[in-house]
C-alpha positions as CSV (number, residue, x, y, z in Angstrom):
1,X,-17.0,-27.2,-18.3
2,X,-15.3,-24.7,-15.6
3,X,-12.6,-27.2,-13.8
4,X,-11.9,-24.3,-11.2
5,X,-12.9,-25.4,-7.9
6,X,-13.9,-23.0,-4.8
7,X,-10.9,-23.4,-2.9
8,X,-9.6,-21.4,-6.3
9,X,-12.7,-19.3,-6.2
10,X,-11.9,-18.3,-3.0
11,X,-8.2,-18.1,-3.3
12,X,-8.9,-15.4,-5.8
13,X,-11.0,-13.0,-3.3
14,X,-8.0,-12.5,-0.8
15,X,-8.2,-8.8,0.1
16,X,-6.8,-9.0,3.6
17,X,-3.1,-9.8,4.6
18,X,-1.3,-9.0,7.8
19,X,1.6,-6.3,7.9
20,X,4.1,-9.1,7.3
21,X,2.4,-10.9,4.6
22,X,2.1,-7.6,3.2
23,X,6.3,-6.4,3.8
24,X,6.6,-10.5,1.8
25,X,4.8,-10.2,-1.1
26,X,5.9,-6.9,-1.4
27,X,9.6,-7.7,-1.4
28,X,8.6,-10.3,-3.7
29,X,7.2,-8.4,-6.2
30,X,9.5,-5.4,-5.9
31,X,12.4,-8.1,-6.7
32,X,11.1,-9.3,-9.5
33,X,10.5,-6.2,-10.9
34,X,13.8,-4.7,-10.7
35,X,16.5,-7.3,-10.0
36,X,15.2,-10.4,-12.3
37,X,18.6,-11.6,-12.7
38,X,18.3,-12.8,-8.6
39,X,14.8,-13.8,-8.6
40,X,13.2,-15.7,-7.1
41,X,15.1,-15.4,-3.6
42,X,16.4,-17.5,-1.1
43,X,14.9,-17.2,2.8
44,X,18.0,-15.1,3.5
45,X,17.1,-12.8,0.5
46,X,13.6,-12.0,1.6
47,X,14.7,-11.2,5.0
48,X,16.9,-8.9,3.5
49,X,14.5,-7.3,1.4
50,X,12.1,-7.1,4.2
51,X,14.3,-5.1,6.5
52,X,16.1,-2.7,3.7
53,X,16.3,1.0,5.3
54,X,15.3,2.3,1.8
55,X,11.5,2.4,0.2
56,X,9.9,0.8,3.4
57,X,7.9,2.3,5.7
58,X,8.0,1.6,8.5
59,X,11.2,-0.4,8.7
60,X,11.3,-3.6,10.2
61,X,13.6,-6.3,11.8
62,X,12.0,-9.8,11.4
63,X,14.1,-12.5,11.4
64,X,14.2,-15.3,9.2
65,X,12.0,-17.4,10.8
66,X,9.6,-14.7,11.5
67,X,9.8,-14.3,7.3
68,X,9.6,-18.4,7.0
69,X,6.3,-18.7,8.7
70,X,4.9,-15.8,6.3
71,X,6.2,-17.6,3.8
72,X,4.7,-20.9,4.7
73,X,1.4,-18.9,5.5
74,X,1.2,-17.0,1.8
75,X,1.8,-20.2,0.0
76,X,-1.4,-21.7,2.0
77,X,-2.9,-18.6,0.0
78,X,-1.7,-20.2,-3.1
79,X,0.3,-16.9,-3.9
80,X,3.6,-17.6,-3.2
81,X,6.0,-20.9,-3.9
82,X,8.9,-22.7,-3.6
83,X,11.6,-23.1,-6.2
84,X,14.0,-26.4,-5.7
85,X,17.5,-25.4,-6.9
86,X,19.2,-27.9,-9.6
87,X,21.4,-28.9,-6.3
88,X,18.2,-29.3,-4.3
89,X,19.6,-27.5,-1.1
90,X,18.3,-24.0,-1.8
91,X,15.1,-23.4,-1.6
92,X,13.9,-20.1,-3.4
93,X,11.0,-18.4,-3.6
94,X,8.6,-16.8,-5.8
95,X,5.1,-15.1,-5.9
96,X,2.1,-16.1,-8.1
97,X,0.1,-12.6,-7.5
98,X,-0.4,-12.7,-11.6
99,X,-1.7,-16.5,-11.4
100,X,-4.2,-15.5,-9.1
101,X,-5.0,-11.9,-10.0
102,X,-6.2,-10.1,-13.6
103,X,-3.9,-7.5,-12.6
104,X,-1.9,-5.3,-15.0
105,X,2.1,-4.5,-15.0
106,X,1.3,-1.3,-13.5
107,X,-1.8,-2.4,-11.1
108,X,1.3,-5.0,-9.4
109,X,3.6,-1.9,-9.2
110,X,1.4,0.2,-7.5
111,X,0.0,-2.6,-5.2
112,X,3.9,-3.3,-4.3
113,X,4.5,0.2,-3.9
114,X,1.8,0.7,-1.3
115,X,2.4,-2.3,0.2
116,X,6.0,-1.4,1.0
117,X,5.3,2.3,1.9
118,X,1.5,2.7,2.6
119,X,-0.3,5.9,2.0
120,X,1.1,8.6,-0.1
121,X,0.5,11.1,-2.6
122,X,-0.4,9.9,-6.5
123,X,3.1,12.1,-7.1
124,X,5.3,9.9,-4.9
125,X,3.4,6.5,-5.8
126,X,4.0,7.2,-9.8
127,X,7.8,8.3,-9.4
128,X,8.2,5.2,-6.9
129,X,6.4,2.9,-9.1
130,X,7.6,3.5,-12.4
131,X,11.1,1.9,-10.9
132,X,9.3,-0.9,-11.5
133,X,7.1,-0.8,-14.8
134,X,7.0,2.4,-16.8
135,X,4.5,4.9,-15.9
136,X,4.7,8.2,-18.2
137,X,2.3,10.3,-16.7
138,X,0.2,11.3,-13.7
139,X,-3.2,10.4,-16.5
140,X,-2.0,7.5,-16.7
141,X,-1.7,6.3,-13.1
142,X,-4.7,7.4,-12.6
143,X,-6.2,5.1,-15.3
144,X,-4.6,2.0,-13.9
145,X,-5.5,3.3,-10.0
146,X,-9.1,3.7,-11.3
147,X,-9.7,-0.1,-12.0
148,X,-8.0,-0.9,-8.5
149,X,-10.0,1.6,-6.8
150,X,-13.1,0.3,-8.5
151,X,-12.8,-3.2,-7.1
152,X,-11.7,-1.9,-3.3
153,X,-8.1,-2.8,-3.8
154,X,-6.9,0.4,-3.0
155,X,-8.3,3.7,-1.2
156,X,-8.3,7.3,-1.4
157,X,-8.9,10.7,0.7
158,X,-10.3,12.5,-2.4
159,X,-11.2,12.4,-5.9
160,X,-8.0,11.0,-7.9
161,X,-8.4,13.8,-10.0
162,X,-7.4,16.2,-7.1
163,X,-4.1,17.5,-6.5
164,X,-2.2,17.0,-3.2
165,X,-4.7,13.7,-2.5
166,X,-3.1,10.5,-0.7
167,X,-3.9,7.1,-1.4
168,X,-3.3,4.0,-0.3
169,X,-3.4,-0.2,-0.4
170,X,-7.0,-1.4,1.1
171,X,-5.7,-5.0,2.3
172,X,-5.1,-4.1,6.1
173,X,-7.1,-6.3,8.6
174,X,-9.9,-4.9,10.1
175,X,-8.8,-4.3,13.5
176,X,-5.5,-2.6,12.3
177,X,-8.4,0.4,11.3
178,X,-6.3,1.4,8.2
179,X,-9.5,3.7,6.6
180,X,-8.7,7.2,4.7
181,X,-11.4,9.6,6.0
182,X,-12.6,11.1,2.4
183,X,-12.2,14.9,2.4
184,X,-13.9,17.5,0.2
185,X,-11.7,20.9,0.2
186,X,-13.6,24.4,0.6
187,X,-13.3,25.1,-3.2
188,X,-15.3,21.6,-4.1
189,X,-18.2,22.2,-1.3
190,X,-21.7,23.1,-3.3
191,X,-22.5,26.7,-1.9
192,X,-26.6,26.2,-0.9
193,X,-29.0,27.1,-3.3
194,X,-30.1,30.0,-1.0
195,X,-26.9,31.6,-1.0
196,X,-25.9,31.6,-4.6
197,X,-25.6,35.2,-6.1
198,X,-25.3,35.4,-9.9
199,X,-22.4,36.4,-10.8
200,X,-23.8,39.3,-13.1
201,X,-25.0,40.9,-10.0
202,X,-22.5,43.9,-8.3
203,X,-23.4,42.1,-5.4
204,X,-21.0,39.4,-5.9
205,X,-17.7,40.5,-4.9
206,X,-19.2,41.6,-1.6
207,X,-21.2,38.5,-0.9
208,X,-18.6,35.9,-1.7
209,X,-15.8,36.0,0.8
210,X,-12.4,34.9,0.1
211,X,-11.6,31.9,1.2
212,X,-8.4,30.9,-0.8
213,X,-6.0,31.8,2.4
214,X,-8.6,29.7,4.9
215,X,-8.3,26.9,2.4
216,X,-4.6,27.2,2.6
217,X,-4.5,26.9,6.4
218,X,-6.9,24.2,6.9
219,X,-5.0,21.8,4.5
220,X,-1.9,22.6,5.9
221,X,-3.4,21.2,9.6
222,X,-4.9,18.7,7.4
223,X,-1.3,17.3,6.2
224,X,0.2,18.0,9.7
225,X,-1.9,15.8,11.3
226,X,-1.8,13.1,8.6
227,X,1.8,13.1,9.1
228,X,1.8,13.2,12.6
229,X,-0.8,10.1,12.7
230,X,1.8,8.1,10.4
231,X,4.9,8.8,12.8
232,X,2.7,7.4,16.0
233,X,2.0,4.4,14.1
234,X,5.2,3.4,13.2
235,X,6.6,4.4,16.6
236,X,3.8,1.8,17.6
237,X,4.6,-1.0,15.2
238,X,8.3,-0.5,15.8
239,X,7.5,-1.3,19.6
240,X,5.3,-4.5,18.8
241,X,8.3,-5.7,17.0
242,X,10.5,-5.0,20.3
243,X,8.0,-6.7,22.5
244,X,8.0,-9.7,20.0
245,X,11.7,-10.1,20.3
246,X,11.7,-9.3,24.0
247,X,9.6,-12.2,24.5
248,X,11.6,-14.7,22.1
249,X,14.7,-13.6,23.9
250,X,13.2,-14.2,27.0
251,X,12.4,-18.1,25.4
252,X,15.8,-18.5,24.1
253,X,17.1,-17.9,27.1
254,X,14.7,-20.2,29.5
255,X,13.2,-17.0,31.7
């Protein structure tokens, strides 16, 4: 007899969390990977974790009651819980992604990754990763990004098997429009029936222009504008955060 009810069902079918349910878990995670000796962590600790300059992107400055109420919200997901101390005046906290996910080590480390950095190239996600859980080669991220992929966890603007392809996490909310457009580069575009020449005929050389330089410039734009796109939103997010703590400033004060 399965004793799982659908409130679990359900609980195991999250694949949407907000940009500071995702910085949480993520800190979290990265923690517990890399400095067990302090995990789980106090409020303070998170907050910390959250607003690191280093491996974050973009970096934040929530406060600890801004991290409190993420808290409170992921352990309504059922994947995040509080630890009592012995002295019962610390609270700490911990995540239970591998309670409620058939994930591997290295499907967590990637997950974390992304969700502290967002998109970047399988490269930079298997050198920033493997801080976490050991990853020995680009084959085998690949392997263990293929089973994410397969179930929508993650996403990718080419075939993984591609060089130079970014990738990226595939919980953002709907409205935040997070999609990576899928693109095909010249030298993977089938040339039309009608135009192929046979390569035995002299013909070839003469027919088939060279498009290697062409190929070179357009992914260049392609990565200029990527980049460009990521600066303007995190020049965005960072001034939602300021509004936000305008606004509480404003309530502190009485205004």
């Amino acid at each position: 007899m399965n004793d799982t009810t659908q409130e679990e069902k359900d609980l195991l079918h999250i694949t949407e969390l907000t940009r500071q349910q995702r910085r949480v878990i993520g800190v979290l995670l990265e923690k517990a990977f890399t400095t067990p000796d302090q995990y789980p962590l106090t409020l303070k600790a998170v907050t910390t974790g959250c607003n690191q300059k280093s491996n974050r992107d973009p970096v934040s400055n929530y406060s600890e009651s801004q991290v409190y109420e993420t808290l409170d919200s992921l352990r309504e997901m059922g994947i995040v819980a509080v630890i009592h101390s012995d002295s019962g005046r610390t609270e700490r906290y911990r995540h239970y992604m591998r309670r409620r996910f058939n994930f591997t080590e290295p499907q967590l480390a990637i997950l974390t990754e992304l969700w502290l950095r967002g998109r970047q190239t399988m490269g930079e996600l298997r050198g920033r990763a493997s801080r976490m859980v050991p990853i020995e080669t680009l084959d085998v991220l690949r392997n263990e990004f293929k089973g994410l992929l397969d179930q929508k966890y993650v996403q990718s603007n080419g075939s993984i098997e591609r060089r130079g392809i970014e990738v990226d996490h595939n919980w953002y909310q709907e409205r935040e429009g997070k999609t990576l457009g899928f693109e095909t580069s010249v030298e993977e575009e089938e040339i039309p029936k009608t135009e192929k020449v046979s390569s035995s005929s002299p013909q070839t050389k003469a027919a088939t222009p060279d498009l290697s330089g062409f190929s070179a410039v357009v992914e260049q734009l392609q990565h200029d504008n990527q980049s460009l796109r990521r600066e303007i939103e995190t020049l965005t997010q960072s001034l939602d955060e300021l509004k936000q703590q305008l606004i509480e400033l404003k309530q502190e004060l009485g205004s």
